[in-house]
MARKELUM-983872 format. One record per residue: residue number from 1; residue in one letter; x, y, z of N, C-alpha, C in turn. Coordinates in pm, 1 decimal, decimal comma. Example, Ala and Ser with C-alpha at 12.3 -4.5 7.8 and 13.67 -1.06 7.14 Angstrom:
MARKELUM-983872
+-----+--------+----------+----------+----------+----------+----------+----------+----------+----------+----------+
: num : residu :      npx :      npy :      npz :     capx :     capy :     capz :      cpx :      cpy :      cpz :
+-----+--------+----------+----------+----------+----------+----------+----------+----------+----------+----------+
:   1 :      A :   1319,0 :   -569,0 :    780,0 :   1230,0 :   -450,0 :    780,0 :   1320,0 :   -330,0 :    780,0 :
:   2 :      S :   1285,0 :   -225,0 :    708,0 :   1367,0 :   -106,0 :    714,0 :   1290,0 :      3,0 :    787,0 :
+-----+--------+----------+----------+----------+----------+----------+----------+----------+----------+----------+
END
This chain:
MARKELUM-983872
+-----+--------+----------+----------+----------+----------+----------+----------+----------+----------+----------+
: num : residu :      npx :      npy :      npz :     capx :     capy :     capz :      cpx :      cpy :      cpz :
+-----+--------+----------+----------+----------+----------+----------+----------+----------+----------+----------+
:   1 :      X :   3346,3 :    513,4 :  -1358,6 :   3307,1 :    617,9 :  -1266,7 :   3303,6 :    754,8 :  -1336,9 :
:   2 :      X :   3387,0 :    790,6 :  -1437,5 :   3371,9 :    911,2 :  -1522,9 :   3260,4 :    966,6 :  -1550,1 :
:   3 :      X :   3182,8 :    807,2 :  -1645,3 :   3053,5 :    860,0 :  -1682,0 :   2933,4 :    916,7 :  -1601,0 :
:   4 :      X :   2972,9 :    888,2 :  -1448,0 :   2890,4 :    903,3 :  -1387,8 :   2929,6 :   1102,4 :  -1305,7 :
:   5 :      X :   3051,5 :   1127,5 :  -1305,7 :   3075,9 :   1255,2 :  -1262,1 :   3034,2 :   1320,6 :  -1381,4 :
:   6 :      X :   3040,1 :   1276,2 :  -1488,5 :   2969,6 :   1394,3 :  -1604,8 :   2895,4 :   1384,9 :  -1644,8 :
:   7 :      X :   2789,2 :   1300,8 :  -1584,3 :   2678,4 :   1304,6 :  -1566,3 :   2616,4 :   1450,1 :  -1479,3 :
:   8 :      X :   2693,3 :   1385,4 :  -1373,3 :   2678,9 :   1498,4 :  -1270,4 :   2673,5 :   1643,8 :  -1320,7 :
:   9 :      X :   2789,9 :   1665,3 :  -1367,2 :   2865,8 :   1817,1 :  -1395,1 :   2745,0 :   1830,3 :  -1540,6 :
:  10 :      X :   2674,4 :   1764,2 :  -1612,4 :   2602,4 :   1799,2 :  -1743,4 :   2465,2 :   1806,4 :  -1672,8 :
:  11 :      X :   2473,0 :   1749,0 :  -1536,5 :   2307,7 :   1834,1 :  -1488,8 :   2318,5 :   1929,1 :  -1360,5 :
:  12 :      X :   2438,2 :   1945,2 :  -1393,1 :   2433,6 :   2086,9 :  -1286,2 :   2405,5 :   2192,8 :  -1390,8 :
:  13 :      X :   2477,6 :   2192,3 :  -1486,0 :   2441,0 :   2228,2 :  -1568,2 :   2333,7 :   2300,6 :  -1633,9 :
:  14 :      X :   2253,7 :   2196,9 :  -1631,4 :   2117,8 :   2217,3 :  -1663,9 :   2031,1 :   2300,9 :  -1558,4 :
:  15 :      X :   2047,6 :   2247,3 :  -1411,9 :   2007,5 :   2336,7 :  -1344,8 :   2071,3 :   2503,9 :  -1337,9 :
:  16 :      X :   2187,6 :   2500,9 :  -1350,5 :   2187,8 :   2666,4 :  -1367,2 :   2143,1 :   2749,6 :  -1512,1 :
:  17 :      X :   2067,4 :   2636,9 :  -1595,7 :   1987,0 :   2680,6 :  -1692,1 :   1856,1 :   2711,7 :  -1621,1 :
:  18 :      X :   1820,7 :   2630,3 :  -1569,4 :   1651,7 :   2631,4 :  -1537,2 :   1667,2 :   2765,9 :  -1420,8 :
:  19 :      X :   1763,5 :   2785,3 :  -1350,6 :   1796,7 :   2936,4 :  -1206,6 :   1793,7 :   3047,7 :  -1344,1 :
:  20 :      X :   1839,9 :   3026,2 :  -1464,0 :   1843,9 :   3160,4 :  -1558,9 :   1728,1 :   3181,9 :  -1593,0 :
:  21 :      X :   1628,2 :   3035,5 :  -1628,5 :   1522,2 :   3048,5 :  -1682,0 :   1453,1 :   3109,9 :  -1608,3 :
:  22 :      X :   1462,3 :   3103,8 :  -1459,0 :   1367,8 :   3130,4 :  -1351,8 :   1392,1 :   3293,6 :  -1322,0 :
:  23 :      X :   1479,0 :   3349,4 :  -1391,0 :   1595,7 :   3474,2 :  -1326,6 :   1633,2 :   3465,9 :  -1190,2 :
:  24 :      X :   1649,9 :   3362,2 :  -1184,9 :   1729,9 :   3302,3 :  -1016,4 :   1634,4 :   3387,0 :   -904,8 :
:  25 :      X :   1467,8 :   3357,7 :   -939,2 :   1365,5 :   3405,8 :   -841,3 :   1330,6 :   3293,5 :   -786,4 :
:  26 :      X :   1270,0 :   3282,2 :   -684,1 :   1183,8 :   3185,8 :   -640,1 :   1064,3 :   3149,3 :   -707,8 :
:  27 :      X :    962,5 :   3300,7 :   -692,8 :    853,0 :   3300,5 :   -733,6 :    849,7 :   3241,7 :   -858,3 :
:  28 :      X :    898,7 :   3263,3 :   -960,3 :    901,8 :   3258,6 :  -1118,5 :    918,9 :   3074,4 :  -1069,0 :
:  29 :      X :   1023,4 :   3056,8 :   -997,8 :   1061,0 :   2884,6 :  -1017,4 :    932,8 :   2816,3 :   -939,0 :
:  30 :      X :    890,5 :   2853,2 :   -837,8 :    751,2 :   2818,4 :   -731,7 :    645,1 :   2790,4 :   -867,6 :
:  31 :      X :    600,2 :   2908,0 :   -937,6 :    493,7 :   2921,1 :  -1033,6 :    526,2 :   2835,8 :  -1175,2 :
:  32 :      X :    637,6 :   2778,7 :  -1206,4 :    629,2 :   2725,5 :  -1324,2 :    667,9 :   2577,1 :  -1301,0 :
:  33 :      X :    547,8 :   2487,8 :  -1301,2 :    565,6 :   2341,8 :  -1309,1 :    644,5 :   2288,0 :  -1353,6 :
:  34 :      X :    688,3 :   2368,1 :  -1499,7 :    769,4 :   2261,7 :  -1592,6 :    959,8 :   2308,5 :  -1544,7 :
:  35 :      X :    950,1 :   2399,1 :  -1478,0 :   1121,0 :   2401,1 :  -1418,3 :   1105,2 :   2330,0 :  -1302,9 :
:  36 :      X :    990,8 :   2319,1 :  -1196,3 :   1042,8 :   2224,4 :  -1105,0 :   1027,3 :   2081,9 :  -1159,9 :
:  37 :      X :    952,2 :   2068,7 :  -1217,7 :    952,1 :   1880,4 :  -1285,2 :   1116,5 :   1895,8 :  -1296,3 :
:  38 :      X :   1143,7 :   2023,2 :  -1436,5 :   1327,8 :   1974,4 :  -1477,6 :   1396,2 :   1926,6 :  -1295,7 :
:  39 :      X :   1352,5 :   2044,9 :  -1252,7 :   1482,7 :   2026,7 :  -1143,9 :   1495,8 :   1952,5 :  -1067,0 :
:  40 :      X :   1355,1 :   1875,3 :  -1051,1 :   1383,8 :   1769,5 :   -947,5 :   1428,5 :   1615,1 :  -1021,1 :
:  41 :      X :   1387,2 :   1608,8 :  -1171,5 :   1441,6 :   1516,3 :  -1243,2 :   1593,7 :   1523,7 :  -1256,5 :
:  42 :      X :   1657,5 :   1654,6 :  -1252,2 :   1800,7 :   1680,0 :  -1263,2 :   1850,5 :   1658,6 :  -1097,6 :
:  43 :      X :   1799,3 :   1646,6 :  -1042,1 :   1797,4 :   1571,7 :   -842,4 :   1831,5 :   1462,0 :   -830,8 :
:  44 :      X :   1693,0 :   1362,5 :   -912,1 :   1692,8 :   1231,6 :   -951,0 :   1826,6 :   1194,0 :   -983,5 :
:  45 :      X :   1868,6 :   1214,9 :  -1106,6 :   1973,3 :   1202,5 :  -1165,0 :   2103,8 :   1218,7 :  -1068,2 :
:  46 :      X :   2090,3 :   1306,0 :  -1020,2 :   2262,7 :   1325,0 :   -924,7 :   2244,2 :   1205,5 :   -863,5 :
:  47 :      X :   2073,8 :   1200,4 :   -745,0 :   2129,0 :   1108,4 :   -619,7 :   2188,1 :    980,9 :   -702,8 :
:  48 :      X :   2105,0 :    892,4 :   -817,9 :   2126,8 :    739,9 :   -877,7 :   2254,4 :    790,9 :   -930,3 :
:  49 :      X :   2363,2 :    883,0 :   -997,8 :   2493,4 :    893,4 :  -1030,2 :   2589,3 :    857,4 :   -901,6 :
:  50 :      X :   2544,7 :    940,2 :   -785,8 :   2616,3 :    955,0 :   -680,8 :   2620,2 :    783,0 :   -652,7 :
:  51 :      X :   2529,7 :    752,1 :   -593,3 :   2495,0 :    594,3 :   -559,2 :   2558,9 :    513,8 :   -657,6 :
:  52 :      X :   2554,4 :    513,6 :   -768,5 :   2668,0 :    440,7 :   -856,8 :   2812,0 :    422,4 :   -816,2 :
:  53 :      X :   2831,8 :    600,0 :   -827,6 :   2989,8 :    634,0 :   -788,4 :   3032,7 :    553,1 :   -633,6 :
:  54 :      X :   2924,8 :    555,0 :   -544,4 :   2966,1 :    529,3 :   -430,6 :   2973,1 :    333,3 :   -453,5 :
:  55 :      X :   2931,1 :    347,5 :   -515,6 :   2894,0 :    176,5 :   -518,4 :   3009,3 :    119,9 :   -582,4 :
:  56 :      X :   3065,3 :    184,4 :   -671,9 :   3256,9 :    173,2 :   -747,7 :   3346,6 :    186,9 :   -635,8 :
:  57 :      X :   3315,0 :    292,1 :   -578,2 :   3453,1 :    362,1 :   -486,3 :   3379,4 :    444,9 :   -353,9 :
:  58 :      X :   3340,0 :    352,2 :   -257,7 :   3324,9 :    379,5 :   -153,8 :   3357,3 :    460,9 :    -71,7 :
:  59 :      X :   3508,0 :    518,1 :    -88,1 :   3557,2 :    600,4 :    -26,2 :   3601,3 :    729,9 :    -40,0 :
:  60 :      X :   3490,3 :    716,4 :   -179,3 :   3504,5 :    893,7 :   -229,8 :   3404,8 :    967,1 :   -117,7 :
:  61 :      X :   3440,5 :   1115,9 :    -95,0 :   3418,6 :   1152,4 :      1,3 :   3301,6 :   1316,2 :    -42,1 :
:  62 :      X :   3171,0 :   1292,6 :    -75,4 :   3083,4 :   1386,8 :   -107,3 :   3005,9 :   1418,2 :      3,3 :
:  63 :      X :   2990,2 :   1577,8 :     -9,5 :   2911,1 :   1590,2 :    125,1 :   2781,6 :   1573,0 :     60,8 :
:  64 :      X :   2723,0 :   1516,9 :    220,9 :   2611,4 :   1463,5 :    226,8 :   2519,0 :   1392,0 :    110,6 :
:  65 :      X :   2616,4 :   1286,7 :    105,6 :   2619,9 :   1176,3 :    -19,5 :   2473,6 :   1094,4 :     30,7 :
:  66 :      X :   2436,9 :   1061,7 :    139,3 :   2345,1 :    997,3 :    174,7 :   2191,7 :   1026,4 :    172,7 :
:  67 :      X :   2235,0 :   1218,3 :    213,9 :   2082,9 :   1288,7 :    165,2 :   2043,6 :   1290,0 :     23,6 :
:  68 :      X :   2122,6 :   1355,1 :    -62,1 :   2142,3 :   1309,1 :   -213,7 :   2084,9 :   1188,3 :   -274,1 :
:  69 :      X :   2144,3 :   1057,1 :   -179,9 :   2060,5 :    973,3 :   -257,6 :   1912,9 :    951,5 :   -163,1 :
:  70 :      X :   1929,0 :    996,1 :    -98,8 :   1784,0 :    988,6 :    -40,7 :   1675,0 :   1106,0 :    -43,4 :
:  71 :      X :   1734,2 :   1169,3 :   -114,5 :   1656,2 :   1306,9 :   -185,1 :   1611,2 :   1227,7 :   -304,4 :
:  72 :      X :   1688,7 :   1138,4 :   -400,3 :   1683,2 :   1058,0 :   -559,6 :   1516,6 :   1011,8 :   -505,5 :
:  73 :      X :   1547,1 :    918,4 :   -373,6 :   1411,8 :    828,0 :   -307,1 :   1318,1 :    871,6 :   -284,0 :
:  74 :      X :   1328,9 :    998,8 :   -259,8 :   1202,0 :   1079,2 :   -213,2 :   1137,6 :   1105,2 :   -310,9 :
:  75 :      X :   1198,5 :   1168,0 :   -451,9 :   1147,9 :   1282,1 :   -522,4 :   1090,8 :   1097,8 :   -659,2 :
:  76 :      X :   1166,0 :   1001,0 :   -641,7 :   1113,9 :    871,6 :   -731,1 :    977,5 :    827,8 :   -635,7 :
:  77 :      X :    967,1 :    816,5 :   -552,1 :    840,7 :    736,7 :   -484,7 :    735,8 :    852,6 :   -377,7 :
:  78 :      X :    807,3 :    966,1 :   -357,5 :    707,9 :   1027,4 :   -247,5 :    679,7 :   1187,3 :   -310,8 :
:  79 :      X :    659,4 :   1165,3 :   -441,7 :    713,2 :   1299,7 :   -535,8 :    596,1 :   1403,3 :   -506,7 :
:  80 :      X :    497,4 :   1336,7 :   -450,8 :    351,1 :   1481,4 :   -394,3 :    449,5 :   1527,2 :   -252,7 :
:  81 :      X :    521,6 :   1471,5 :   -189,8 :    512,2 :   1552,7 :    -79,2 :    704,9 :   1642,6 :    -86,9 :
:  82 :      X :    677,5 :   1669,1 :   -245,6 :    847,9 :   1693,0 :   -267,9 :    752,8 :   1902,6 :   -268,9 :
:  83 :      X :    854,0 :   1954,9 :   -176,1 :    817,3 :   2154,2 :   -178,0 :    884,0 :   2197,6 :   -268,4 :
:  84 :      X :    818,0 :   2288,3 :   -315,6 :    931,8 :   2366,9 :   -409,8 :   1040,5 :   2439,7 :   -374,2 :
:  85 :      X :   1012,0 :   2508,0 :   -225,2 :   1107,7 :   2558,8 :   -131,6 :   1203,1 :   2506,6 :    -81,9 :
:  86 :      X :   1229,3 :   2372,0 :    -76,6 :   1332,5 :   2272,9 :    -71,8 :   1407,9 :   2236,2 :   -183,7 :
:  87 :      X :   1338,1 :   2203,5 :   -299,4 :   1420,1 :   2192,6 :   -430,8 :   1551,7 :   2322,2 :   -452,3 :
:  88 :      X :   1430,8 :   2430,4 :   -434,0 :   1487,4 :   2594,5 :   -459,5 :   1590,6 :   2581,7 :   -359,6 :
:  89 :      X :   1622,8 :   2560,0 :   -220,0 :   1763,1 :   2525,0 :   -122,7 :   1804,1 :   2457,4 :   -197,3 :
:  90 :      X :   1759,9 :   2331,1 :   -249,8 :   1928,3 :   2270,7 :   -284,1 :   1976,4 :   2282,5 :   -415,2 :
:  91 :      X :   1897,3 :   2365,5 :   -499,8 :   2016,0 :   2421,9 :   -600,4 :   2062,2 :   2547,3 :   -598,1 :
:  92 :      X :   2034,8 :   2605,2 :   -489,5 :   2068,0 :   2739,1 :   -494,9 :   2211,9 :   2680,7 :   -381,7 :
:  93 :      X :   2211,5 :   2602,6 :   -305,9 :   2272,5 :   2626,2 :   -169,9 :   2409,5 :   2470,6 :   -202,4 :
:  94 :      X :   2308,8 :   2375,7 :   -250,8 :   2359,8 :   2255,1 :   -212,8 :   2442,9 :   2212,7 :   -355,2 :
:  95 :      X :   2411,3 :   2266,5 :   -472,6 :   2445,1 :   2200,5 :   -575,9 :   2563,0 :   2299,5 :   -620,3 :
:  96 :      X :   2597,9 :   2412,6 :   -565,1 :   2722,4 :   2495,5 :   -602,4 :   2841,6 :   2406,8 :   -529,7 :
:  97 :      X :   2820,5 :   2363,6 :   -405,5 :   2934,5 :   2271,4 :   -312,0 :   2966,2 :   2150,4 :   -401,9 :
:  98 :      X :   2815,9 :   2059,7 :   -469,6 :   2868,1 :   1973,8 :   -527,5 :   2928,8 :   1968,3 :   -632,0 :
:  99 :      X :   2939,4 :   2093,8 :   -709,5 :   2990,2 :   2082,9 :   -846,2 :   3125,3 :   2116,2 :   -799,9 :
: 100 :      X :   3140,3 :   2142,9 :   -675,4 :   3329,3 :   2185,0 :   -671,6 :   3382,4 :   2050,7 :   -674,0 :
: 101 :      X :   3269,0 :   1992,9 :   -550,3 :   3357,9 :   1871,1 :   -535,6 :   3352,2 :   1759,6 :   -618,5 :
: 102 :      X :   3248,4 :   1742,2 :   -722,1 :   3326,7 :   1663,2 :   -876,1 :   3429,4 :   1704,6 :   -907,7 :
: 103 :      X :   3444,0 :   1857,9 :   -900,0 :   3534,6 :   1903,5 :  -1038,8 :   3693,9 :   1839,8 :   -961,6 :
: 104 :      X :   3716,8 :   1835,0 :   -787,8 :   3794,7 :   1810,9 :   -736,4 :   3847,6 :   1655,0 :   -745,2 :
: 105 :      X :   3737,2 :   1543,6 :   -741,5 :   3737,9 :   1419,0 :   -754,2 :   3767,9 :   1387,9 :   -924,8 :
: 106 :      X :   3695,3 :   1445,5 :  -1022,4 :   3787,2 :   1418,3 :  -1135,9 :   3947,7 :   1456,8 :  -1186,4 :
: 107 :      X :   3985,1 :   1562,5 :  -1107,9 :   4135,5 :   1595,8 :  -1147,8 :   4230,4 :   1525,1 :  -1045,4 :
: 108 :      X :   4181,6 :   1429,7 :   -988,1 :   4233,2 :   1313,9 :   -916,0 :   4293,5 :   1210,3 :  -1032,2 :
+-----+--------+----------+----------+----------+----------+----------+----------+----------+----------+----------+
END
Protein backbone atom coordinates (compact mmCIF):
# COMPACT_ATOMS: atom_id res chain seq x y z
CA UNK A 1 0.00 0.00 0.00
CA UNK A 2 3.05 2.47 0.44
CA UNK A 3 3.81 2.37 -3.07
CA UNK A 4 0.68 3.40 -3.87
CA UNK A 5 0.39 6.65 -1.26
CA UNK A 6 3.67 7.83 -2.90
CA UNK A 7 2.53 7.51 -5.73
CA UNK A 8 -0.04 9.73 -4.73
CA UNK A 9 2.04 12.37 -2.76
CA UNK A 10 4.80 12.29 -6.15
CA UNK A 11 1.75 13.43 -8.32
CA UNK A 12 0.44 15.90 -6.25
CA UNK A 13 3.39 16.96 -6.65
CA UNK A 14 3.59 17.33 -9.99
CA UNK A 15 0.45 19.04 -10.11
CA UNK A 16 1.54 21.92 -7.94
CA UNK A 17 4.26 22.06 -10.63
CA UNK A 18 1.96 22.35 -13.55
CA UNK A 19 -0.46 25.43 -10.91
CA UNK A 20 3.37 27.16 -10.97
CA UNK A 21 3.69 26.50 -14.52
CA UNK A 22 0.28 27.94 -15.08
CA UNK A 23 1.05 30.92 -12.33
CA UNK A 24 -1.90 29.34 -10.55
CA UNK A 25 -4.24 31.19 -13.47
CA UNK A 26 -6.90 29.58 -15.06
CA UNK A 27 -6.55 31.19 -18.29
CA UNK A 28 -2.80 30.28 -18.80
CA UNK A 29 -3.97 26.45 -17.59
CA UNK A 30 -7.50 26.66 -19.97
CA UNK A 31 -5.00 27.80 -23.02
CA UNK A 32 -2.19 25.33 -22.70
CA UNK A 33 -3.04 21.70 -23.85
CA UNK A 34 0.02 20.25 -22.69
CA UNK A 35 -0.69 21.17 -18.69
CA UNK A 36 -4.14 19.93 -18.95
CA UNK A 37 -3.11 16.53 -20.77
CA UNK A 38 -0.29 16.57 -17.48
CA UNK A 39 -3.10 17.17 -15.12
CA UNK A 40 -5.59 15.04 -15.98
CA UNK A 41 -2.98 12.14 -16.51
CA UNK A 42 -1.76 13.08 -12.87
CA UNK A 43 -5.99 12.48 -12.05
CA UNK A 44 -5.67 9.23 -13.82
CA UNK A 45 -3.04 8.21 -11.68
CA UNK A 46 -4.54 9.15 -8.15
CA UNK A 47 -8.09 7.61 -9.02
CA UNK A 48 -6.15 3.72 -10.21
CA UNK A 49 -3.65 4.40 -6.83
CA UNK A 50 -6.67 5.17 -4.72
CA UNK A 51 -8.64 1.99 -6.13
CA UNK A 52 -5.61 -0.14 -5.41
CA UNK A 53 -5.28 1.25 -1.87
CA UNK A 54 -8.94 0.65 -1.40
CA UNK A 55 -8.77 -2.76 -2.82
CA UNK A 56 -5.77 -3.69 0.11
CA UNK A 57 -7.58 -1.91 2.90
CA UNK A 58 -11.05 -1.15 2.49
CA UNK A 59 -11.44 0.74 5.35
CA UNK A 60 -9.16 3.48 4.79
CA UNK A 61 -11.20 6.41 4.91
CA UNK A 62 -10.54 9.18 1.78
CA UNK A 63 -12.86 11.73 0.99
CA UNK A 64 -14.68 11.14 -1.83
CA UNK A 65 -12.71 8.05 -2.77
CA UNK A 66 -15.45 7.00 -5.20
CA UNK A 67 -15.50 10.31 -7.31
CA UNK A 68 -11.68 9.99 -7.62
CA UNK A 69 -11.94 6.80 -9.01
CA UNK A 70 -14.61 7.68 -11.12
CA UNK A 71 -13.03 10.86 -12.22
CA UNK A 72 -9.72 7.97 -13.23
CA UNK A 73 -13.09 6.48 -15.57
CA UNK A 74 -14.09 9.42 -16.98
CA UNK A 75 -10.92 11.16 -17.94
CA UNK A 76 -9.59 6.98 -19.38
CA UNK A 77 -12.76 6.42 -21.61
CA UNK A 78 -14.91 9.75 -21.88
CA UNK A 79 -11.72 12.09 -22.12
CA UNK A 80 -13.61 14.67 -24.98
CA UNK A 81 -16.19 15.42 -22.57
CA UNK A 82 -13.43 15.99 -19.60
CA UNK A 83 -13.68 20.65 -18.99
CA UNK A 84 -10.88 22.28 -18.14
CA UNK A 85 -12.90 24.14 -15.50
CA UNK A 86 -13.40 21.01 -13.62
CA UNK A 87 -9.87 19.68 -13.76
CA UNK A 88 -8.85 23.46 -12.59
CA UNK A 89 -11.60 22.65 -9.24
CA UNK A 90 -10.06 19.69 -8.42
CA UNK A 91 -6.59 20.67 -8.11
CA UNK A 92 -7.03 23.80 -6.89
CA UNK A 93 -9.88 22.68 -4.31
CA UNK A 94 -9.82 18.85 -4.13
CA UNK A 95 -6.21 17.77 -4.26
CA UNK A 96 -4.92 20.13 -1.23
CA UNK A 97 -7.58 17.88 1.17
CA UNK A 98 -6.09 14.85 -0.43
CA UNK A 99 -2.59 15.35 0.14
CA UNK A 100 -3.38 15.93 3.97
CA UNK A 101 -5.09 12.96 4.10
CA UNK A 102 -2.18 10.61 2.68
CA UNK A 103 0.20 12.41 4.64
CA UNK A 104 -2.29 11.37 7.72
CA UNK A 105 -2.82 7.62 6.55
CA UNK A 106 0.97 7.11 6.11
CA UNK A 107 2.11 8.21 9.68
CA UNK A 108 -0.33 5.54 10.76
Amino acid sequence: MLKYLLDIESVVSEIELIKLKANNDFSVFKSDLILRRAAERDLEIIGEAIRNILAIEPTIEITSAKNIIGLRNLISHAYYSIEPEMIWGIIQHNIPTLSGEILKIKSR
